[in-house]
C-alpha positions as CSV (number, residue, x, y, z in Angstrom):
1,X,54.2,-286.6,69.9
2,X,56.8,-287.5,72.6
3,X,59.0,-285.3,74.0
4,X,62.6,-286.3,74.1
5,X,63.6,-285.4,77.5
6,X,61.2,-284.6,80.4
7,X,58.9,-281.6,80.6
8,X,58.8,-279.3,83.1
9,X,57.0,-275.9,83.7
10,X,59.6,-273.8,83.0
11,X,59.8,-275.2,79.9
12,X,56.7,-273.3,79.1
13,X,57.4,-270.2,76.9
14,X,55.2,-266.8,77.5
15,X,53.5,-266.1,74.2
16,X,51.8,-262.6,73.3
17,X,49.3,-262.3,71.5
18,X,49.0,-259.9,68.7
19,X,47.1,-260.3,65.6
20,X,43.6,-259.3,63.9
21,X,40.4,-261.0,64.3
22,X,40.7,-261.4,60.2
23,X,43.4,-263.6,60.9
24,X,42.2,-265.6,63.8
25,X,43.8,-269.5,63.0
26,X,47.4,-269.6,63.7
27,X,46.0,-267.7,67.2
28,X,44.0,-270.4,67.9
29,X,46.2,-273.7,66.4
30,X,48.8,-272.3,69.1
31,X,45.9,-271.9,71.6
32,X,44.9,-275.4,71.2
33,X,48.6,-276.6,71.4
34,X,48.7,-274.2,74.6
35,X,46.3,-275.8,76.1
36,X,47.1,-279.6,75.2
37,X,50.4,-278.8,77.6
38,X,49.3,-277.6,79.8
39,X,46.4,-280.4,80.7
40,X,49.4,-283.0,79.7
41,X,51.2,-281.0,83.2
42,X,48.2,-280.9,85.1
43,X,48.1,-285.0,84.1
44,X,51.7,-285.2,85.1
45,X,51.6,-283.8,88.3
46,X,48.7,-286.9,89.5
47,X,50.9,-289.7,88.2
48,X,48.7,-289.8,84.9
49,X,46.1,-291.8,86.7
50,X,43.0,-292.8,84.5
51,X,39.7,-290.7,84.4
52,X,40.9,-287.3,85.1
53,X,41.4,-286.3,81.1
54,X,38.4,-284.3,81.0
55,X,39.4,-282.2,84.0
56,X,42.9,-281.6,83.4
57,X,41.6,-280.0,79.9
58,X,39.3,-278.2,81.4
59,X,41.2,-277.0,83.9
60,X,43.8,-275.9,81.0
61,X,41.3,-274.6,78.6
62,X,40.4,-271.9,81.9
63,X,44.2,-271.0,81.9
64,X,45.1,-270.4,79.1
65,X,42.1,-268.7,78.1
66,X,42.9,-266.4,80.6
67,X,46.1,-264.9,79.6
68,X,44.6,-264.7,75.9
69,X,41.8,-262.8,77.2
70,X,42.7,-260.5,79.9
């Protein structure tokens, strides 16, 4: 999906998370989606050049993760 007008980080929305481990998918759909922006602004910020994907998600994946599981 592309965005209409250009992304920036402050674009980015704080999200807390509450919920039960019972109910565990729509936590982790919006983890993935968190986590899929953020490695497409880590991929922004180097011009998009080739051969990085796996690092930027990484690199994401280790942020986010962190504010869900602090």
């Amino acid at each position: 999906m592309e965005p209409t007008k250009p992304l920036t980080k402050n674009t980015r929305k704080k999200v807390t998370v509450t919920g039960s481990a019972s109910n565990n998918e729509p936590m982790q759909e919006d983890r993935y989606a968190r986590i899929a922006i953020a490695a497409y602004y880590k991929a922004q910020e180097r011009g998009f050049q080739p051969g990085h994907e796996l690092d930027d998600w990484l690199a994401a994946e280790a942020e986010v993760n962190n504010e869900y599981y602090q």
